[in-house]
N, C-alpha and C positions, 0 to 999 in steps of 0.2 A: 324338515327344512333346517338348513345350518342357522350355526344364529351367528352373524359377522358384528357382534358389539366391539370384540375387541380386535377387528380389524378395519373396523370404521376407524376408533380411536388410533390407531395405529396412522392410517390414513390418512386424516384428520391431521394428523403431528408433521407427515409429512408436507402435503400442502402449504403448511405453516411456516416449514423450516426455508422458506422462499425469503425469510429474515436474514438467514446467513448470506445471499445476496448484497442486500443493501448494507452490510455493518462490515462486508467485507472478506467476511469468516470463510476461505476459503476451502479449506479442510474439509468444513461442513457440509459445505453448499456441497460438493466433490460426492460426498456421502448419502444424496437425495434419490441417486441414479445408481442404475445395475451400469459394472463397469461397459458394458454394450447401449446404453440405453443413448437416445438423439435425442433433438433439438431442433425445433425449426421454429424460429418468431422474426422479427420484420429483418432483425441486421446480423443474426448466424442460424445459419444449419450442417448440423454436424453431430459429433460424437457430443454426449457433455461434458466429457473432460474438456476437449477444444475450445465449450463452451465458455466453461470457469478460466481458462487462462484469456480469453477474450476479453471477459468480465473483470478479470483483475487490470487489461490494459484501458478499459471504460474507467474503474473506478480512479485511475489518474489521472483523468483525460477531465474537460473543463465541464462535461458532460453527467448530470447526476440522474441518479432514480431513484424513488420509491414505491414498492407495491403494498397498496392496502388488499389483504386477502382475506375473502371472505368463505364461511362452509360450501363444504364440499359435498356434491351432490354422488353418490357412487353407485355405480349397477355392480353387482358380483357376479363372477362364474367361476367356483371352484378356488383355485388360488390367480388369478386373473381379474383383473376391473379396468372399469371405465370410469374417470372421475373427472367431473364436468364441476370447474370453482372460478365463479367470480371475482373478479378483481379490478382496482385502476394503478394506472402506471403514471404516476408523478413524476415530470420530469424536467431538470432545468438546466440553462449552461448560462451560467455566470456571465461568462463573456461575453454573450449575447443577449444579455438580459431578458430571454426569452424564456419561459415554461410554456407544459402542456400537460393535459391531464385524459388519460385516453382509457376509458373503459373496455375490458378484457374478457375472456373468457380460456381460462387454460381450461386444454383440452387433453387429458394425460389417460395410456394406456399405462397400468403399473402391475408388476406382477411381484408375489410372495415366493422367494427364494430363500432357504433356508432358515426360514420363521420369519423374515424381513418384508413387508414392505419395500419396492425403492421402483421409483420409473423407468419404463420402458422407452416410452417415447413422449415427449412431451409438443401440444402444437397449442394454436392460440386463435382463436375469432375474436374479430375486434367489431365490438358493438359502434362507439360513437367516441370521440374525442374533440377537445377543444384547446386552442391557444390560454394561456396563462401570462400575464405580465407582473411580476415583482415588485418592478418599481415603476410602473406604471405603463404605458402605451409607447410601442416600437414598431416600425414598419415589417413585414413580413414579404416576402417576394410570394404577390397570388398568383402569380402565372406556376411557379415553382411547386406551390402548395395544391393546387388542384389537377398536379399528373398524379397523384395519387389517390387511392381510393378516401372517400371524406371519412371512415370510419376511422382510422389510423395516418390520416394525412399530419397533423400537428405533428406527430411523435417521429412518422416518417422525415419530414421537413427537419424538424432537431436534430434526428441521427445525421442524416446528411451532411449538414451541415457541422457538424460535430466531429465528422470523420470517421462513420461508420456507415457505409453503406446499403441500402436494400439489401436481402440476398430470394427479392423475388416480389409475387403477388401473394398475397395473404386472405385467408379467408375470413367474409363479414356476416354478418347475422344473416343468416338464411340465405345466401348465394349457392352456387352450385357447388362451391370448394368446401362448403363447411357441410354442405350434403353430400360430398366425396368422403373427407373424412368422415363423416359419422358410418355412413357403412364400412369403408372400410376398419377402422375399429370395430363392430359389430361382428365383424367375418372375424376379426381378429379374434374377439372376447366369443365367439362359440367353439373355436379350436379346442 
């Protein structure tokens, strides 16, 4: 049996480096993904290059986040994984004196290329999220806020209105979409 200590660790860094995100580090963040690797969560999907330049027009914009990440769970196959990491997405726009706090699950195929660690694809279930108020209690448009699925509705509702829009339907804890992906990753991590 292989022993992946020092690609868990590896792994593990990876996950983490989801910091260069929120402080803005783009270079870094750039650096998390194989130049081929995608992206799909509620407001891009694409290359992750695409991703980071999106990201750097968010992080001007009135709209803020933080992800608090948690260990990572990884299946191995050879130089191939699956790594399932909890997380929540804090998120707030000034101008609107609104936040929401949306619990996550990145859901990443990542493969070891040239001794590296970096992601393949990265995708996201969103367990449960909730409104935030700052400085206290603001009106929210319900009609607005319940076309969306309740697992990701706050954060959905923020983007929107932020100026980032959907780019789809997203998969929630246990629906059929988050049981789509996990096979296909499965078919993928036996290749």
């Amino acid at each position: 049996m292989q022993n992946y200590l020092e690609d868990r660790l590896q792994i593990t860094d990876l996950m983490t480096a989801w910091i260069h995100r929120d402080l803005g580090q783009w270079d870094q963040l750039l650096n998390v993904a194989h130049p081929d690797g995608t992206i799909e969560i509620t407001w891009f999907k694409g290359l992750f290059s695409d991703f980071v330049k999106g990201s750097q027009r968010m992080g001007t914009s009135d709209f803020r986040t933080k992800h608090l990440i948690g260990n990572p769970v990884v299946t191995f196959n050879g130089d191939r994984a699956i790594v399932e990491t909890n997380a929540v997405i804090i998120g707030e726009n000034q101008k609107l004196d609104l936040g929401c706090a949306v619990h996550n699950r990145f859901y990443d195929m990542v493969e070891k290329r040239d001794g590296k660690w970096k992601i393949f694809k990265r995708q996201t279930i969103y367990d449960m999220g909730t409104f935030t108020f700052p400085q206290g209690p603001v009106d929210v448009d319900r009609d607005a806020v319940a076309s969306y699925p309740r697992e990701y509705a706050p954060l959905a509702y923020m983007l929107e209105k932020s100026g980032f829009p959907l780019q789809g339907k997203f998969a929630t804890r246990g629906d059929a979409l988050e049981q789509k992906m996990r096979a296909d990753a499965a078919t993928w991590l036996a290749q």
